[in-house]
C-alpha positions as CSV (number, residue, x, y, z in Angstrom):
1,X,68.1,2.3,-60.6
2,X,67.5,3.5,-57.3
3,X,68.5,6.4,-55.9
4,X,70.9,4.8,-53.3
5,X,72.4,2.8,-56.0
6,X,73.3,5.9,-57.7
7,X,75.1,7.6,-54.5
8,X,77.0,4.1,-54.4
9,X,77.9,4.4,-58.3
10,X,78.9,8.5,-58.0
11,X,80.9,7.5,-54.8
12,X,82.9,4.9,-56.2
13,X,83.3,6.9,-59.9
14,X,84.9,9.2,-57.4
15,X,87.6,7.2,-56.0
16,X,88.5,5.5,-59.2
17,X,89.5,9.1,-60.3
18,X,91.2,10.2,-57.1
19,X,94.3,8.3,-56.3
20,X,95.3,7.1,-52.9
21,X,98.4,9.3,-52.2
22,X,96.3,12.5,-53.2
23,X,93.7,11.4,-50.9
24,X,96.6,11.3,-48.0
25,X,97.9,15.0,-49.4
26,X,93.9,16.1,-48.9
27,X,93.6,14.6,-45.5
28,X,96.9,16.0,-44.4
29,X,96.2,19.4,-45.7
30,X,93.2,19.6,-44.2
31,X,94.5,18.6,-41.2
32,X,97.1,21.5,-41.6
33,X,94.2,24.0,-42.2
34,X,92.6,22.9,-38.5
35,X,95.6,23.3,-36.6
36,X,97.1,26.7,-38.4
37,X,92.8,27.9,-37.3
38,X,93.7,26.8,-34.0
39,X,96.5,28.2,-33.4
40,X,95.4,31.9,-34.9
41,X,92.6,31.4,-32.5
42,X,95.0,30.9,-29.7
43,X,97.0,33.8,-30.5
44,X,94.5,35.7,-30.7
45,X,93.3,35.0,-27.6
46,X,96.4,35.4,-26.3
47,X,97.0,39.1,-28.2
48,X,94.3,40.5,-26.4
49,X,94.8,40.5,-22.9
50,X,98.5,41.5,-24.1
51,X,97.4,44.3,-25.9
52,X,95.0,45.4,-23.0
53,X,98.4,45.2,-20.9
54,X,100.5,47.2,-23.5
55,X,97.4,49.7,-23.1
56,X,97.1,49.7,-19.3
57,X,101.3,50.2,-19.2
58,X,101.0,53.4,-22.0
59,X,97.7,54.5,-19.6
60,X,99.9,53.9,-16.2
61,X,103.2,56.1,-18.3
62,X,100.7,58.8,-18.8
63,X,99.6,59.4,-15.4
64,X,103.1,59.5,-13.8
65,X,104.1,61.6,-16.8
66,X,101.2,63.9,-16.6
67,X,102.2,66.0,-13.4
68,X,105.6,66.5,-14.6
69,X,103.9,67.8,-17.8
70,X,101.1,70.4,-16.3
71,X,102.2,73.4,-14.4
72,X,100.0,74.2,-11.2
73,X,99.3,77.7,-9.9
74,X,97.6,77.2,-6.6
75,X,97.7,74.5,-3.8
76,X,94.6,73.6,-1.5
77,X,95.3,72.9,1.8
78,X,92.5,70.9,3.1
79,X,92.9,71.3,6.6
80,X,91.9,75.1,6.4
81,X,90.2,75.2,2.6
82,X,93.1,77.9,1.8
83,X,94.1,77.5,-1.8
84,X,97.7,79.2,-2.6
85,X,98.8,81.2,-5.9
86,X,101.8,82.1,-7.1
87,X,102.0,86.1,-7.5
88,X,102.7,87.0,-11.2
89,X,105.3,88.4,-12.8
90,X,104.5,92.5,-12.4
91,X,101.2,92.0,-10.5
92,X,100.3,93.7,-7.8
93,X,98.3,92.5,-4.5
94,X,95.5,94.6,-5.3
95,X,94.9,93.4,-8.8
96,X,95.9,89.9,-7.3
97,X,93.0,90.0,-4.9
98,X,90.8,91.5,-7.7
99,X,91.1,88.9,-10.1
100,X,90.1,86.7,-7.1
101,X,87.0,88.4,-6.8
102,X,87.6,90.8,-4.1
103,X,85.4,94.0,-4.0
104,X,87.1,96.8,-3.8
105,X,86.2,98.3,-0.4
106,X,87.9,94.8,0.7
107,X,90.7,94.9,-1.3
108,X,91.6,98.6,0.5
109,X,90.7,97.5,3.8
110,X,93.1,94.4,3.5
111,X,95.6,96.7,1.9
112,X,95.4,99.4,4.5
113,X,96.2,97.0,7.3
114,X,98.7,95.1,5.3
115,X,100.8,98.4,4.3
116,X,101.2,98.4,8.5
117,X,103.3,94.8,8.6
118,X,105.1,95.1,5.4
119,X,106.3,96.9,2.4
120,X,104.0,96.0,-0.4
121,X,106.0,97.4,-2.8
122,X,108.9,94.7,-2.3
123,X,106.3,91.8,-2.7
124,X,108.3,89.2,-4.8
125,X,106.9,88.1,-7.7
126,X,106.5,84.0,-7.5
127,X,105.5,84.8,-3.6
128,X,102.9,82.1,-2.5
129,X,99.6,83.8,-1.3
130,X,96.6,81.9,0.1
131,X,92.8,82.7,-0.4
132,X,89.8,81.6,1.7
133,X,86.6,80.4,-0.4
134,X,84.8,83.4,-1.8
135,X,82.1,82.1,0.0
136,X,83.6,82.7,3.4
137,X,83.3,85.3,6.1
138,X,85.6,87.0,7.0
139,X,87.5,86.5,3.9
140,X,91.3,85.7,4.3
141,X,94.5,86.3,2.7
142,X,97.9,84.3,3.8
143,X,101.4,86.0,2.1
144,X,104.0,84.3,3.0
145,X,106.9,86.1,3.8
146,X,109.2,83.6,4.3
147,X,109.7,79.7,5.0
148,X,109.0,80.6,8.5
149,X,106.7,83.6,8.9
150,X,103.4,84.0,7.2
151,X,100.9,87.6,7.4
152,X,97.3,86.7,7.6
153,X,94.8,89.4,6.9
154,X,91.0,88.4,7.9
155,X,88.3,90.9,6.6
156,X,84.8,90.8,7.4
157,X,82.5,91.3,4.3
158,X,79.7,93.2,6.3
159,X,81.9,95.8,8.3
160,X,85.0,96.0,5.8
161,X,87.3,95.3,9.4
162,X,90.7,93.8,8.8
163,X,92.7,92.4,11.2
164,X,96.1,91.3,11.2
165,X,98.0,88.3,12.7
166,X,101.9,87.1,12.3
167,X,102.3,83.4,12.5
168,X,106.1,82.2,13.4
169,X,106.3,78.4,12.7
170,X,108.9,76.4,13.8
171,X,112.3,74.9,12.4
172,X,113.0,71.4,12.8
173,X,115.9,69.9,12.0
174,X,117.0,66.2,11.2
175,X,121.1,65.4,10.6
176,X,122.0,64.1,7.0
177,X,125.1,62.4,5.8
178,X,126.7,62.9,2.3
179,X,129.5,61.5,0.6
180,X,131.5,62.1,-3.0
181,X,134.5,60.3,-4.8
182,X,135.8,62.7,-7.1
183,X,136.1,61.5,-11.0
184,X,135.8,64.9,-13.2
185,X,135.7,67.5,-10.2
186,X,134.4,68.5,-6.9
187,X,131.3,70.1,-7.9
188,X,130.3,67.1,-10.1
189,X,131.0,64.4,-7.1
190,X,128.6,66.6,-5.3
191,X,126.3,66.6,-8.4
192,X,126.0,62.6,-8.6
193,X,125.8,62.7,-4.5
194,X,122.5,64.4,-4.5
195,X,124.2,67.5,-2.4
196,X,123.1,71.0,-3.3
197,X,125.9,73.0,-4.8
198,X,125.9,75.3,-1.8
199,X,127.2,72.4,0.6
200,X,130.6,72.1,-1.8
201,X,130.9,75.4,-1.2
202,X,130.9,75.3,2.3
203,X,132.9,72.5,2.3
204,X,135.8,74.2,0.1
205,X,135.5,77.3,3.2
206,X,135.9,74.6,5.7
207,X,139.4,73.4,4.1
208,X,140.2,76.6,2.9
209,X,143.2,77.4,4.7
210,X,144.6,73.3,4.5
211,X,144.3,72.7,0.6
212,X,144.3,74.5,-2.8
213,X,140.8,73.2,-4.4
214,X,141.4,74.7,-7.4
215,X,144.8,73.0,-8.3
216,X,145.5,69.8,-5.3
217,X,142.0,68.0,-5.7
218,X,142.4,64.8,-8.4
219,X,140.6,61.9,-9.6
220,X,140.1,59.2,-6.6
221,X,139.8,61.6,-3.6
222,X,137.5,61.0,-1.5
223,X,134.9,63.0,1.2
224,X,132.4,63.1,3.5
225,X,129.9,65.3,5.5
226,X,127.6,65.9,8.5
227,X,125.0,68.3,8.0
228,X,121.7,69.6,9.6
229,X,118.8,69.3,6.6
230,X,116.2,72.5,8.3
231,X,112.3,71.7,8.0
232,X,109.0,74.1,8.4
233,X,106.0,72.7,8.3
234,X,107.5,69.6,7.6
235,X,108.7,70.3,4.1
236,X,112.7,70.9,3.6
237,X,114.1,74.5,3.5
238,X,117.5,74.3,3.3
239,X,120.4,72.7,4.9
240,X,122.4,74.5,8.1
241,X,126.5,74.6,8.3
242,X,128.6,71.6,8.4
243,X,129.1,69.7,11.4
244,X,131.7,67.9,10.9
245,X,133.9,66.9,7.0
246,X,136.5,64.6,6.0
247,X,138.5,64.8,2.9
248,X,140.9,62.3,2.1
249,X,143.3,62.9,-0.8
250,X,146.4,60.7,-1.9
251,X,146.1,58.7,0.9
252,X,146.1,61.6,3.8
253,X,142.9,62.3,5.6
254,X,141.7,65.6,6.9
255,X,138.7,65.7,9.2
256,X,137.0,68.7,10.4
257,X,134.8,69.6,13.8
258,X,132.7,72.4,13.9
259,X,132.5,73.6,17.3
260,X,130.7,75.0,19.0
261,X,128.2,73.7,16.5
262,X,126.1,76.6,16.4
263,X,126.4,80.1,16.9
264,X,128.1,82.9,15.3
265,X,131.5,81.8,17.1
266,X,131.4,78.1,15.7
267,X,135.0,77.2,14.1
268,X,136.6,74.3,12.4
269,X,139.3,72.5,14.6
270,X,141.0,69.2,14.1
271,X,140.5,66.1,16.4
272,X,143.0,67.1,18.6
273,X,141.5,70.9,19.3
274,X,143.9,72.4,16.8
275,X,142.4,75.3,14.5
276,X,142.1,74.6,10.8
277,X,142.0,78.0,10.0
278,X,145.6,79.5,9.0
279,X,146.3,83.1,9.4
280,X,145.7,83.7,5.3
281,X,143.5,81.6,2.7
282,X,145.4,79.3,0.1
283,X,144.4,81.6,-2.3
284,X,141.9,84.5,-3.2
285,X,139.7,83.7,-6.0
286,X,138.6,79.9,-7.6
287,X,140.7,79.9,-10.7
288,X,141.5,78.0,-13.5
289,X,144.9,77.9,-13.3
290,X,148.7,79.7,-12.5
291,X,149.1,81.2,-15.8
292,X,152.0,83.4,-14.1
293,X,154.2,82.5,-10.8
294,X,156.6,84.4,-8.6
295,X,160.2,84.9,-10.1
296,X,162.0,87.4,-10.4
297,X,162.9,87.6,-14.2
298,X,159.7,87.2,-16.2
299,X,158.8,88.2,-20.0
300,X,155.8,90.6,-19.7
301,X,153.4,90.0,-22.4
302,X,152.4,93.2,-22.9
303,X,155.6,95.3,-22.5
304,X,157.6,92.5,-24.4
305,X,160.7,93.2,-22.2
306,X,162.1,91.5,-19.1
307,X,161.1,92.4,-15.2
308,X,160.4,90.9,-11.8
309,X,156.9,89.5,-12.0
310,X,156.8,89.9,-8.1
311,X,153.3,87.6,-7.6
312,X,150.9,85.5,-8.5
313,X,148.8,85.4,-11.8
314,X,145.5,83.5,-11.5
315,X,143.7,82.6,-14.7
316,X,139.9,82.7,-13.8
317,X,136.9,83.7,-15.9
318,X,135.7,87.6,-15.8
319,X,133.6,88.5,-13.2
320,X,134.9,85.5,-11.0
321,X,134.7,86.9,-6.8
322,X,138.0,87.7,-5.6
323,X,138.1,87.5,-1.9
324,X,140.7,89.0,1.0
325,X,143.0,86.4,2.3
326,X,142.9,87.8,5.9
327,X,141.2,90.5,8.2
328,X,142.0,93.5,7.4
329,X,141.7,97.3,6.4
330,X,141.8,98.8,3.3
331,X,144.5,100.6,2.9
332,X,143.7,102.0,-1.1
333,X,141.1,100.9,-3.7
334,X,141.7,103.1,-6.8
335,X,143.4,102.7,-9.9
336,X,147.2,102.4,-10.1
337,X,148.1,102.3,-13.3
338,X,149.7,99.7,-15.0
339,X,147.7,97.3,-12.2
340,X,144.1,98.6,-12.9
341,X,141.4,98.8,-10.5
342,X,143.6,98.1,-7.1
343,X,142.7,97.1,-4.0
344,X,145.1,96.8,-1.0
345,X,144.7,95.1,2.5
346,X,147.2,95.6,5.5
347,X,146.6,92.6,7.8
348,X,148.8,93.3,10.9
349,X,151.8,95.0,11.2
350,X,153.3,92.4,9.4
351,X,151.7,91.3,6.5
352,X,149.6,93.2,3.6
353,X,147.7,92.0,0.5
354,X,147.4,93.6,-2.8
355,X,144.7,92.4,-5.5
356,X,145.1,93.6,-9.2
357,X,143.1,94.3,-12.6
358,X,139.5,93.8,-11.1
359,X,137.1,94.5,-13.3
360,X,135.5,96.5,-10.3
361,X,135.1,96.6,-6.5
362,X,132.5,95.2,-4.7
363,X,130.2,97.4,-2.4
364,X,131.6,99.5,0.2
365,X,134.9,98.4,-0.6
366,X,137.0,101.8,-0.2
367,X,139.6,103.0,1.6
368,X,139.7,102.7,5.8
369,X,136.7,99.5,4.9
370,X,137.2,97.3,7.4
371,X,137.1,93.3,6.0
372,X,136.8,90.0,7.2
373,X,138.9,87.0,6.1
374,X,136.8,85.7,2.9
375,X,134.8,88.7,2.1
376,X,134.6,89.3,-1.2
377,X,136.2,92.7,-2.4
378,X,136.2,92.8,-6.1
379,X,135.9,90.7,-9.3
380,X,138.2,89.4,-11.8
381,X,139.3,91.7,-14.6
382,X,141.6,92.9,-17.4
383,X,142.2,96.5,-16.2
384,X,145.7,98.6,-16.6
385,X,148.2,96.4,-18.5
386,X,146.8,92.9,-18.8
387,X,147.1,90.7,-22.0
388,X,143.6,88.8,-20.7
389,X,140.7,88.2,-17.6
390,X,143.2,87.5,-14.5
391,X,143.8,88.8,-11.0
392,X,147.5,89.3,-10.1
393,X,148.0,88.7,-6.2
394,X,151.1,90.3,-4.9
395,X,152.4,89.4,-0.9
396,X,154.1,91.8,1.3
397,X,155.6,90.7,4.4
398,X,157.8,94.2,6.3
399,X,156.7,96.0,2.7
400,X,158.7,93.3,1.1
401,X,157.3,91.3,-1.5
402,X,157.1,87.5,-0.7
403,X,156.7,84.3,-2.9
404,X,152.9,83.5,-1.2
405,X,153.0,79.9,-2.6
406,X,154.6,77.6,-0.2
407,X,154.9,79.9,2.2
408,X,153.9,78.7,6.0
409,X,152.1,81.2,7.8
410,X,151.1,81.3,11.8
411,X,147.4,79.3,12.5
412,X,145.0,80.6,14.5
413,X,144.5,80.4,18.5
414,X,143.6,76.3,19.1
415,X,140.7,75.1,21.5
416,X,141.3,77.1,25.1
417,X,141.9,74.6,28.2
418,X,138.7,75.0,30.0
419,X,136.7,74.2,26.7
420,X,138.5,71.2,26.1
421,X,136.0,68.8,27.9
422,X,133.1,70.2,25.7
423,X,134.8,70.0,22.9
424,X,135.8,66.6,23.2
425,X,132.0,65.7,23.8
426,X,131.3,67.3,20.6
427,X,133.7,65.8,19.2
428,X,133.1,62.1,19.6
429,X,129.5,62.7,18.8
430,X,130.4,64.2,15.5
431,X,133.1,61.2,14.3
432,X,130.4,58.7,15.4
433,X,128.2,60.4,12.8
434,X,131.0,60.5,10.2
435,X,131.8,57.0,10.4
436,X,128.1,56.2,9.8
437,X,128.7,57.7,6.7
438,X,131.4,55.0,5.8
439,X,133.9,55.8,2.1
């Protein structure tokens, strides 16, 4: 038998022992087994690339992430090659410059000079300070002593010779618009507006004397603000007064102009040239609540009898600024027994001020002080007989107590005829900025 005859034989043994339908179930399987290889070698091909992606994502995470993460000490400016430190906490310029690898017949030729512009004792510590390379002659130091004033020292290396030069750099300044729709509070419709903390404050002394922040604000009012944002060197340095405010509450709109819009004379007026500023503030300290109102018959809480409760209890936290309704002089600011630490304000010859159980006075509060309308003149307290941190405000009007809250007192002096024009200029210009700034 030949050797093809037995391939022919083996080959049709074979598929006498096979049966058709398993020879279908064999072809179909491996017919499976193909395409599941396929299709692992797709997605494998198509894992990779997204895997490469997942990686280039985590690498692109990490590299935003990564300044937020590392804390940097010094700056270079590449204009001038001046690198700037921050001045530890405790250190000194002369070991500053030292650990910078100034000599010592530098370092007390720089300080010599420097100790003739300013006190190096009241160097702050976090102060930026800028270096010239090592390499560099004269060496330099820059201290910046404030957003707008630097002190550069130049020594030269060969002669030890330092002089000194003051750079002023200007202040721009670019007008912003803010705006706020209170939810919780004031402060956290500020908050979510992006506005520094500082502006609500202003924005509470601008409507001082026309609402009670502490107890008329509620969900759903509304505001708005002009403001002047103030720029050196072209970085942001603060923010200047108000121009001009709205605040709209239970559908009643207030809107303020500052005017003139600079100066130490600048007040608030309404449109129509009238003075927002009353004769007293609503109230002398940012409280929690009333935990005590005028009347004339009133449980004390400490005595546990009957009496005239003749003012005004405000619940704040200790510690909390308590500040004088009016100009004034102070009359006493002592302790008065069952009242504490005391101090009292006579306003005009009609109306005085009494502020009670401070905690203590603020500076140069004493008697004869002269004060300002808003200046702070002690903190809240729990002296003489009080059942908790409060300050008890007590009115006077002829050395009669009055019931403050409620009561209508005289504004001050409106715009003056022959300003009128200018402030009506002003004026226009500011709503035209406010309505920009659309609720």
């Amino acid at each position: 038998m030949t050797m093809s005859s037995r391939k022919t034989l083996k080959t049709r043994h074979r598929s006498r022992l096979v049966p058709p339908v398993w020879k279908n179930i064999a072809f179909a399987g491996s017919v499976f087994a193909g395409l599941l290889l396929s299709f692992c070698a797709a997605m494998l091909f198509l894992w990779k690339p997204n895997s490469q992606a997942t990686s280039r994502q985590q690498l692109a995470n990490t590299a935003i992430l990564a300044p937020a993460q590392v804390k940097t000490d010094h700056v270079t400016e590449p204009d001038r090659g001046t690198t700037f430190y921050k001045l530890g906490q405790g250190q000194h310029l002369a070991s500053f410059l030292q650990t910078h690898g100034w000599s010592k017949e530098e370092i007390n030729s720089s300080l010599a000079v420097a100790s003739t512009q300013v006190n190096l004792k009241k160097l702050r510590t976090g102060m930026s300070i800028g270096l010239s390379p090592s390499e560099t002659n004269p060496r330099q130091v820059t201290l910046q002593l404030s957003h707008t004033k630097d002190l550069k020292l130049r020594t030269d290396k060969t002669t030890l010779e330092t002089t000194a030069k003051t750079v002023e750099y200007p202040v721009t300044k670019k007008k912003l618009h803010y705006r706020g729709l209170v939810q919780l509070s004031l402060w956290e419709s500020a908050k979510r507006a992006g506005m520094p903390p500082a502006l609500i404050d202003q924005l509470t002394d601008v409507f001082a004397w026309q609402i009670d922040f502490a107890k008329q604000v509620r969900s759903g009012d509304r505001w708005k603000i002009s403001v002047e944002r103030k720029y050196v060197r072209g970085k942001p340095v603060g923010h200047g007064p108000i121009l001009a405010a709205q605040f709209e509450s239970d559908h009643k709109k207030l809107t303020a102009i500052r005017f003139p819009q600079s100066g130490d004379n600048a007040r608030y007026y309404f449109p129509d040239g009238r003075s927002l500023e009353g004769l007293f503030l609503k109230s002398p300290v940012r409280y929690n609540r009333i935990s005590s109102r005028f009347q004339r018959n009133r449980y004390h809480p400490v005595l546990k009898r009957r009496r005239p409760h003749l003012g005004v209890d405000y619940a704040a936290a200790p510690g909390t600024p308590v500040k004088s309704v009016g100009d004034g002089r102070v009359v006493y600011a002592k302790w008065s027994g069952g009242g504490g630490r005391v101090v009292k304000i006579k306003h005009n010859s009609t109306y005085s001020t009494a502020y009670m159980h401070l905690s203590k006075y603020a500076k140069d509060i004493k008697a004869g002080s002269r004060v300002r309308q808003g200046q702070v003149i002690g903190y809240v307290g729990s002296s003489g007989l009080a059942s908790g941190p409060h300050l008890h405000f007590s009115f006077y009007e002829h050395g009669k107590y009055i019931n403050p809250l409620g009561k209508k007192f005289p504004s001050a002096n409106p715009i003056v005829k022959n300003k009128m024009k200018s402030f009506q200029q002003t004026k226009i210009a500011a709503m035209s900025h406010l309505s920009v700034n659309t609720f």
